[in-house]
Structure formats: C-alpha cells, structure tokens
C-alpha positions in Angstrom: 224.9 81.3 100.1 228.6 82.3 99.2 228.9 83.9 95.5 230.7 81.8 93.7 234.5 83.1 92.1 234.3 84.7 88.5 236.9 83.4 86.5 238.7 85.2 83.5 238.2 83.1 80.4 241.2 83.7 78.0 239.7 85.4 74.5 239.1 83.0 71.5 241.4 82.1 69.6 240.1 80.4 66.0 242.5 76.6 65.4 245.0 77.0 63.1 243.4 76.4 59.5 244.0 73.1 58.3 242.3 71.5 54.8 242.4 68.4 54.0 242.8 64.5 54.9 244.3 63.4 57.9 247.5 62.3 55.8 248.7 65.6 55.8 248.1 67.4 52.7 247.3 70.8 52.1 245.5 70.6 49.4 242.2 73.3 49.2 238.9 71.4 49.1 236.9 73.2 46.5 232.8 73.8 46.3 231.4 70.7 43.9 230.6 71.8 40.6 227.2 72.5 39.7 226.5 69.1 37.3 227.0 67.1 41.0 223.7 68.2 42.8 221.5 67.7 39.7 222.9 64.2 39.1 222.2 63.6 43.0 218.9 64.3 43.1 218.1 62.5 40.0 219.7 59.5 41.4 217.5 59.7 44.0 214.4 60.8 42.2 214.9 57.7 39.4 215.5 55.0 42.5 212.2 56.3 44.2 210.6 56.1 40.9 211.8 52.9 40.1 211.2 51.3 43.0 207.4 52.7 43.3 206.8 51.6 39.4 208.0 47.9 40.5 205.1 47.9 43.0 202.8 49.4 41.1 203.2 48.3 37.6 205.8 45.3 38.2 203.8 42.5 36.4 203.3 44.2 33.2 207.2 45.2 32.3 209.0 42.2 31.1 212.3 43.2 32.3 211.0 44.0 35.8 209.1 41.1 35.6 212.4 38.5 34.5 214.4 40.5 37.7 211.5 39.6 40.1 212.9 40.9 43.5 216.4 42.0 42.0 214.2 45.1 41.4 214.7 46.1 44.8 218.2 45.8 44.5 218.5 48.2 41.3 216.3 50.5 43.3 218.5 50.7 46.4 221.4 50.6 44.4 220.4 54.4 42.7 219.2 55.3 46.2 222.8 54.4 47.4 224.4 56.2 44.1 222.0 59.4 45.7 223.2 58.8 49.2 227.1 58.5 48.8 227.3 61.8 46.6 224.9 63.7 49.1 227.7 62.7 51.8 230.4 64.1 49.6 228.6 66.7 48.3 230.7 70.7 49.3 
C-alpha cells in the first residue's frame, strides 16, 4: 500500500480579537456581577418551589386556589426569569 503524502500544516494563528455584537462595536463584555447568580438561582429555586407547593398543598391557599391552573403559569414564568439570566449569565 503506497504511504500517503505528509503535508505541512501552516502554524496557528489565534482570529483577530473581536468583542462584541455583530453591529460592530467594541465595546468589552465584562464578568456579571456577583448579585446576578444568586438572583438566578433563586429564581429558579422559588419557581420549583412554587410549582411543587401548587401540587402539594394547592387546595388549602386561597390565592393558589382563586388562580387554579394560572399557577402553572407563575411557576414557569420564574423558571423562565431563571432560564433567560442563566443564558446571559458571563
């Protein structure tokens, strides 16, 4: 079987660095500050907890009670809140 050619890769060369949006600015993305993971995970954390005290103890809390299956919504809606900052989160 005939050895195949060895070719000569050029060295690597890093992209120029560009930050920032595709509209062209220049502007330095910074590291989140430290207030944005805590509320994060307590977004999170209260929409779990909301949503698994609707199941369990639903019937008995008047104002989860009135919203019937709105609950669900609130629920998602701090699971969401949790979601979009964890996406956006440096």
């Amino acid at each position: 079987m005939p050895k195949s050619k060895v070719r000569k890769k050029p060295s690597y060369a890093a992209p120029a660095t560009t930050t920032g949006s595709l509209s062209g600015s220049s502007k330095q993305l910074r590291p989140s500050p430290t207030w944005y993971p805590i509320t994060m995970v307590a977004l999170l954390i209260i929409g779990l907890a909301y949503i698994v005290v609707y199941y369990m103890a639903g019937e008995h809390v008047p104002l989860m009670r009135d919203l019937g299956s709105w609950n669900f919504g609130v629920g998602f809606a701090f699971l969401i809140g949790g979601l979009i900052m964890a996406v956006r989160w440096r």
